[in-house]
ZASEFI-599163 format. One record per residue (C-alpha): x, y, z; residue in three letters. Coordinates in steps of 0.05 Angstrom, whole numbers, plus 5000, padded with zeros to 4 digits. Each point is the difference from the previous one (the first is absolute). Layout:
% residues N
XYZALA
...
//
This chain:
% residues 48
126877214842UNK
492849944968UNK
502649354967UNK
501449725070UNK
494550265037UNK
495649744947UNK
502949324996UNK
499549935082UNK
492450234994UNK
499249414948UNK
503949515041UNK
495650215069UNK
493949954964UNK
501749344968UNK
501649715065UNK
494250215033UNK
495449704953UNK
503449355006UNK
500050075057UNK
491550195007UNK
499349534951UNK
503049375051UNK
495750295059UNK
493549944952UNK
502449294976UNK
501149815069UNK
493350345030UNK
496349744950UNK
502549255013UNK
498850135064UNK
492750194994UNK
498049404967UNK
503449485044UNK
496050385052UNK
494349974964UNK
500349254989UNK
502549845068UNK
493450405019UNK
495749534955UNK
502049495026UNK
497850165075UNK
494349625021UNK
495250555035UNK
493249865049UNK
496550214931UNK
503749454951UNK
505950194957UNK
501550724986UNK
//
């Protein structure tokens, strides 16, 4: 039973990384197009 509980822990906390690890990726891409969509916003003041 230790075996199994064991493995399942492993296999959770595997997945969840992959799965944090997707979120970051795809937060992180996300950011930047944001940030370079922002840049290239003309404001009143010139370009941001």
């Amino acid at each position: 039973a230790d075996k199994i509980v064991t493995a399942i822990e492993g296999f959770l906390a595997s997945r969840a990384d992959k799965i944090a690890t997707a979120t970051e990726g795809f937060l992180v891409s996300r950011a930047d197009k944001i940030v370079v969509t922002a840049k290239g916003f003309s404001s009143p003041l010139g370009q941001i």
